[in-house]
PLY file of the C-alpha trace (Angstrom):
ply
format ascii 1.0
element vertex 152
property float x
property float y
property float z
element edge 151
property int vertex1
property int vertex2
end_header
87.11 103.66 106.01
87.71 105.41 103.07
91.22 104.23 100.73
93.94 106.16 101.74
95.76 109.13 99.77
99.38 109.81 98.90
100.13 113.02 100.61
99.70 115.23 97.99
96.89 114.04 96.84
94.90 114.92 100.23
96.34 118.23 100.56
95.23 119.22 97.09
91.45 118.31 98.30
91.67 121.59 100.54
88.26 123.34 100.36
86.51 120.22 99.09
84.24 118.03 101.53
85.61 114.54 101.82
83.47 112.60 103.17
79.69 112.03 104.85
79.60 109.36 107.37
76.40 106.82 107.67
73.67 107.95 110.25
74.72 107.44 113.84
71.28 106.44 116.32
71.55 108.61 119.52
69.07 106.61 121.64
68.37 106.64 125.28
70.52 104.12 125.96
73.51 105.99 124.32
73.07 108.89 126.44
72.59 107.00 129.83
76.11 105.08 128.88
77.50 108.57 127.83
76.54 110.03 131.29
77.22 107.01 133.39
80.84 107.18 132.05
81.78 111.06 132.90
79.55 111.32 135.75
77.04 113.93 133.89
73.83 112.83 134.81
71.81 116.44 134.73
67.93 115.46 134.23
67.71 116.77 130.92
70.17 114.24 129.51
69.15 111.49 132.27
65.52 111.94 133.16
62.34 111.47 130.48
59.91 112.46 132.94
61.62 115.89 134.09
62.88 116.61 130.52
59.12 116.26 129.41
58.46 119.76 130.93
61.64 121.51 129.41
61.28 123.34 126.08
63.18 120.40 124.38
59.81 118.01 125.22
62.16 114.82 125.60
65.84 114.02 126.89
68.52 115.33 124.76
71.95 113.91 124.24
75.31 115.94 125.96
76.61 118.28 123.94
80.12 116.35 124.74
78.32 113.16 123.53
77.63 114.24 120.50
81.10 115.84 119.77
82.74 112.05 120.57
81.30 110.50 118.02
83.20 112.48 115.03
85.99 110.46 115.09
83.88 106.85 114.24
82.20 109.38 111.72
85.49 110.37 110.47
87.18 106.98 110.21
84.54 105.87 108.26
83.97 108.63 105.79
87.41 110.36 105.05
90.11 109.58 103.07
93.37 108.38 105.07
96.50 109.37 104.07
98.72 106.62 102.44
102.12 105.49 104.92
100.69 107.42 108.01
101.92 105.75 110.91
100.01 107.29 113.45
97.67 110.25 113.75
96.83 111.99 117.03
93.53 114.35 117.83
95.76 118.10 118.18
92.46 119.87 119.19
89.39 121.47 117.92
88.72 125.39 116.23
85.42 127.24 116.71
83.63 124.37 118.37
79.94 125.48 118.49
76.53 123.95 119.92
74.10 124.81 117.92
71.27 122.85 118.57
70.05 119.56 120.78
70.23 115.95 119.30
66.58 114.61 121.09
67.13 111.33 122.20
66.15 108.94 119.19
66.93 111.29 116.66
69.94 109.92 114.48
72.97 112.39 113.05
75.74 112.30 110.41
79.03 114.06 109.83
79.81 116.10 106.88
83.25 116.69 106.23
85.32 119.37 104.40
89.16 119.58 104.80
90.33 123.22 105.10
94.09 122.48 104.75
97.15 119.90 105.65
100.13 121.84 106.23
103.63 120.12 106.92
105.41 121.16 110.60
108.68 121.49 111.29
109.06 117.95 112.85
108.00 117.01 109.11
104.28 115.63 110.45
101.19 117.32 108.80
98.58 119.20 110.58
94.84 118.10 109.07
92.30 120.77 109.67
88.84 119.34 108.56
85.41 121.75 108.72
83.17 119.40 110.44
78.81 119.66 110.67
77.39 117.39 112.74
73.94 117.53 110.96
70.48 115.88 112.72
67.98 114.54 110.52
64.91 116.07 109.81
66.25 118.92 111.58
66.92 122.51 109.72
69.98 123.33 112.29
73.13 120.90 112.88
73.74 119.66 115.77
77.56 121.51 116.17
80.08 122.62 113.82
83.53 123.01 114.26
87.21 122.12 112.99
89.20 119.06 113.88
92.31 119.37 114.30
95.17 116.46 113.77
98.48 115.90 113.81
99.51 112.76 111.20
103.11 111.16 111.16
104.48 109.48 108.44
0 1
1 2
2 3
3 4
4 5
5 6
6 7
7 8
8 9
9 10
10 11
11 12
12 13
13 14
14 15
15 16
16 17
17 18
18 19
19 20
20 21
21 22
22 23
23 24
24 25
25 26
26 27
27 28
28 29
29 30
30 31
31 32
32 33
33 34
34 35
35 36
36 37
37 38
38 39
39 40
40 41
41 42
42 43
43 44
44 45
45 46
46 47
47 48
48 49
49 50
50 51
51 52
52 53
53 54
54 55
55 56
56 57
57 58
58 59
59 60
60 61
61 62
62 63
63 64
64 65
65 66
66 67
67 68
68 69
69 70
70 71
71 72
72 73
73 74
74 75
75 76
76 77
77 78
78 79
79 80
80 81
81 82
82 83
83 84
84 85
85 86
86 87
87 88
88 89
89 90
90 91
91 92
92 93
93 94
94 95
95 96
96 97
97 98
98 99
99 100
100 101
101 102
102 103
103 104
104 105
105 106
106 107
107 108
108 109
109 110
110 111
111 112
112 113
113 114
114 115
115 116
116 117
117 118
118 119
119 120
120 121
121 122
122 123
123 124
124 125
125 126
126 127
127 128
128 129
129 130
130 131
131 132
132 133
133 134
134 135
135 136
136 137
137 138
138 139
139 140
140 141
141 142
142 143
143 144
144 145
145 146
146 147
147 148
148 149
149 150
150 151
């Protein structure tokens, strides 16, 4: 985790990227968990064998998989903001799939925060530009904006 900010000081980082997470392995053993726990267990996710034969050549991680692990990539990689007492996920923007995370490959969150605006009820809400990028791959993996709601 990152050191945390004073307000101020994160809002003024608007339209900067603020953080890149470590490399995240999504093995085989990842993805069987991931589908054993929400019941998705479609062969291309589940099934080496089948997959094989599919344009993708090997298993490939849920789309919904992959999306779950920005907020460990997140935690670790951008800057908290000083005296928040809780933070709560508000929802996601232009959430796109763009291409599969192969089982094995590994992928890493880049970061950009497009604004922290104060509510009414005197929380903020942090929208952060997020690209799930997949190494040694020319297209991420999704892209999208988190959405939060932090109290202080």
């Amino acid at each position: 985790m990152r050191d945390a900010l004073p307000i101020d000081d994160y809002r003024a980082l608007a339209g900067t990227e603020v953080g890149v997470s470590d490399w995240v392995l999504v093995d085989q053993a990842r993805i069987d968990a991931f589908a054993e726990c929400t019941g998705d267990h479609q062969f291309i996710h589940v099934d080496p064998v089948a997959a094989a034969a599919t344009p993708f050549g090997t298993t490939i991680a849920h789309g919904y998989l992959t999306l779950s692990l920005i907020p460990a990539m997140s935690y670790a990689s951008v800057p908290r903001i000083a005296g928040a007492r809780m933070g709560v996920n508000y929802g996601m923007n232009k959430l796109r799939f763009i291409a599969p995370v192969k089982s094995g490959k590994r992928v890493r969150g880049r970061f950009t925060l497009v604004a922290a605006e104060q509510r009414p009820d005197g929380s903020y809400q942090s929208t952060v530009a997020v690209t799930v990028e997949i190494e040694g791959e020319g297209k991420p993996a999704l892209i999208g904006e988190t959405v939060s709601l932090v109290y202080l």
